[in-house]
C-alpha positions in Angstrom: 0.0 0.0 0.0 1.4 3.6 -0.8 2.4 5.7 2.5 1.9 9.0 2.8 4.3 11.2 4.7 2.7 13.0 7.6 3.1 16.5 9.0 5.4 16.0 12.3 3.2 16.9 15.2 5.4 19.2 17.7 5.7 18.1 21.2 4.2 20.2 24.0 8.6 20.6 24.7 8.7 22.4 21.1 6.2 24.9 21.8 7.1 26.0 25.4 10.9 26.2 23.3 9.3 28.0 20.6 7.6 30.7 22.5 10.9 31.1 24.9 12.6 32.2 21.8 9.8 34.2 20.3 9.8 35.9 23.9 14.0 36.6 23.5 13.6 38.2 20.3 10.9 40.5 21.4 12.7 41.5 24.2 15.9 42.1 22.1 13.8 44.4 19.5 12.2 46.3 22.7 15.7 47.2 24.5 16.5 48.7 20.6 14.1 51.6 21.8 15.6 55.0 21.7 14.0 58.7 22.1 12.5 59.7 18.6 10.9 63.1 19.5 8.6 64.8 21.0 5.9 66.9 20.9 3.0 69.5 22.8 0.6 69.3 20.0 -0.7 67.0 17.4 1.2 69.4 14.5 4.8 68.4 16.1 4.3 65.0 15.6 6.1 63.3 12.6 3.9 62.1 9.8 5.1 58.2 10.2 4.3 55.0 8.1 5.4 52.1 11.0 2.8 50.9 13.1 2.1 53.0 16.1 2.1 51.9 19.8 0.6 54.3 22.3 0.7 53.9 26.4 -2.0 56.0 28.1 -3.3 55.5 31.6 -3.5 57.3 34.9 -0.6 59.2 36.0 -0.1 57.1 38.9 -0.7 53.9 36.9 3.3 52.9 36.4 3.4 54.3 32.6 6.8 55.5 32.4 8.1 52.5 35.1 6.3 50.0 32.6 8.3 51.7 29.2 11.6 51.5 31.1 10.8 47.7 32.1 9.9 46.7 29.0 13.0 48.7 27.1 15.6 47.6 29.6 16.4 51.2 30.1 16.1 53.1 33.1 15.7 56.3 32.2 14.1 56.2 28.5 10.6 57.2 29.6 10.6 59.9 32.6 9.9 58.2 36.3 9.2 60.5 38.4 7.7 60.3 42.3 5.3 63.8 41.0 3.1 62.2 38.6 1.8 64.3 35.8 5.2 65.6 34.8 4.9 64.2 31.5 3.3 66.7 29.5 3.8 66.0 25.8 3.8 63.0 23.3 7.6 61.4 23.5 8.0 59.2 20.5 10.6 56.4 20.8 11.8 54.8 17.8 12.2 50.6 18.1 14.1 48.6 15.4 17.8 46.6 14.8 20.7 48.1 12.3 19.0 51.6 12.7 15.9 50.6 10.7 13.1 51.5 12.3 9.7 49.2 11.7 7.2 50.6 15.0 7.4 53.5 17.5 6.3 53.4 21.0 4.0 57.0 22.2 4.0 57.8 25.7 1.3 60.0 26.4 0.7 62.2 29.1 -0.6 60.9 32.2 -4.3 62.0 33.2 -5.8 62.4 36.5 -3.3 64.0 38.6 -5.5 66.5 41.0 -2.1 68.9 41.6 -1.8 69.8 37.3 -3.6 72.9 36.8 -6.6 72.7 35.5 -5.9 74.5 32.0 -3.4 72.0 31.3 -5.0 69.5 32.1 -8.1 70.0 29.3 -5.3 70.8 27.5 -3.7 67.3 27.5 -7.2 65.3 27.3 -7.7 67.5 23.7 -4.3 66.3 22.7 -4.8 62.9 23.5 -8.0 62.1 22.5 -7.1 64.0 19.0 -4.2 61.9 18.8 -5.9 58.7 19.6 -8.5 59.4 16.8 -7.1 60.5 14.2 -3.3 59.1 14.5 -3.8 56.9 11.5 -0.4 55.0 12.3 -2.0 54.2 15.1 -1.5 50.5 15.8 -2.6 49.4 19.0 -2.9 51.0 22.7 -2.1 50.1 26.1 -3.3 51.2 29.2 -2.0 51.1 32.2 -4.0 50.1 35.5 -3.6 49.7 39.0 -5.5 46.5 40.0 -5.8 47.7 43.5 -8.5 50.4 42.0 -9.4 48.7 38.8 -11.2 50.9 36.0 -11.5 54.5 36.9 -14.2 56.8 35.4 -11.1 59.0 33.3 -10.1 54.9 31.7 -13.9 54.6 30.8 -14.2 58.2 29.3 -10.9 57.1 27.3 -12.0 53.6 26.5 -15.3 55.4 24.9 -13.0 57.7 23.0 -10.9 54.8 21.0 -13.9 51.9 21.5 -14.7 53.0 17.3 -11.6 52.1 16.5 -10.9 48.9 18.2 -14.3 47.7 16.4 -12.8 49.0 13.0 -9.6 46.4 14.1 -7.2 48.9 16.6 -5.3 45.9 19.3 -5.9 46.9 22.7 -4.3 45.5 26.1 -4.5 46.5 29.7 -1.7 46.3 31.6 -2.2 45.5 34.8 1.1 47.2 37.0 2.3 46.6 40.3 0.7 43.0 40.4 3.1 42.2 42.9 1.5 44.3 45.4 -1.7 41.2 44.9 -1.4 37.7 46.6 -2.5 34.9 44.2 -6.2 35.2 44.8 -6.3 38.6 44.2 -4.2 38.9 41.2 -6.6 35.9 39.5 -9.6 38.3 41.0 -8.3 41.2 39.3 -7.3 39.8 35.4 -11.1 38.0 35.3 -12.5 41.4 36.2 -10.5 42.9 33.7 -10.7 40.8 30.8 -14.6 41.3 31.0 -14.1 45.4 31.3 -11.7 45.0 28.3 -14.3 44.3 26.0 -12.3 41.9 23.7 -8.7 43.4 24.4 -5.9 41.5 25.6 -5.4 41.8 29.4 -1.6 41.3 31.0 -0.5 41.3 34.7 2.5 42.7 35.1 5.2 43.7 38.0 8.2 45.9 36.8 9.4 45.2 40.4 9.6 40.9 40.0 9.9 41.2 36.3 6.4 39.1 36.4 4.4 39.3 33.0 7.4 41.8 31.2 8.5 39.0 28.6 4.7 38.3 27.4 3.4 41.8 26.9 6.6 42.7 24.7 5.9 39.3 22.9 2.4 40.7 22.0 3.6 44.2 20.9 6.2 42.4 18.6 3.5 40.1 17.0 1.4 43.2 16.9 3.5 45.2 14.9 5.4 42.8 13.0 2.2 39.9 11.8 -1.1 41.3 9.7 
């Protein structure tokens, strides 16, 4: 009787292999991040043609802690102990042999009570321009405290970018300073989450205990680099 040759079937050992390296390359391209520009108002911002990455969330939320973590660099995105100090769109450029192919967009934080009040309708007009019309715009994280879950200011912003994650924009919440969450909690908190998500992608993640660091820049690669 004729044989036929079959597809090998990889072992449960290949694919935790597999995905270890995936996770090393996207780790490598993320610590290639270095500071593209920045800019006060929409007009500043470079007209680009890569996919787009933009991190928004509460100014309290671990933004610029989670940036660093993921880049390998301490001082890439500014950490400061005064949240709010952030107050325009830094653009940092990722890719290997000086070819860039994505850009990471930290935006200012929101919700700090001690920033004026001017400025601070000032940076929710900037951001939820930039969020709409940024037509680079490839995916968006947010950054969230378990402890206090979704706040009113993530709901007002997940309304602003919810017509563009039907038309196909990839979403994920970070969830920062898991660590702080025993076992229970932290499984508590990502069910909640994934529900409020509404279809995104939900991550925890501890910048202190490196927890979750590896599988977020994993997704950002695939993200950016897989229609």
């Amino acid at each position: 009787m004729p044989t036929t040759e079959s597809t090998p079937v990889k072992t449960a050992q290949q694919n935790v292999a597999d995905i270890a390296a995936s996770k090393k390359i996207a780790m490598g391209w993320m610590h290639t991040a270095k500071f593209l520009t920045t800019a006060p108002q929409l007009e500043f911002l470079p007209p680009l043609s890569v996919p787009e990455i933009a991190f928004v969330g509460r100014s309290n939320a671990g933004k610029s802690t989670c940036i660093n973590t993921l880049t390998q660099q301490h001082r890439l995105a500014f950490a400061s102990k005064k949240p709010g100090r952030t107050q325009s769109i830094n653009l940092f450029s990722l890719g290997k042999q000086g070819v860039t192919d994505a850009v990471l967009a930290d935006l200012p934080g929101y919700g700090y009570a001690a920033v004026p009040k001017a400025d601070k309708l000032r940076w929710q007009r900037v951001m939820a321009n930039y969020l709409i019309t940024r037509e680079n715009l490839k995916a968006i994280v947010l950054m969230c405290d378990p402890r206090h879950g979704i706040t009113e200011l993530d709901e007002i912003l997940l309304e602003v970018i919810r017509p563009r994650i039907e038309e196909g924009l990839k979403f994920l919440v970070v969830l920062t300073k898991s660590d702080k969450l025993n076992k229970t909690e932290a499984a508590k908190a990502l069910s909640i989450m994934q529900i409020q998500a509404g279809g995104g992608e939900v991550r925890l993640f501890s910048a202190l205990k490196k927890k979750g660091v590896d599988d977020v820049a994993l997704l950002l690669w695939q993200w950016t680099h897989k229609d």
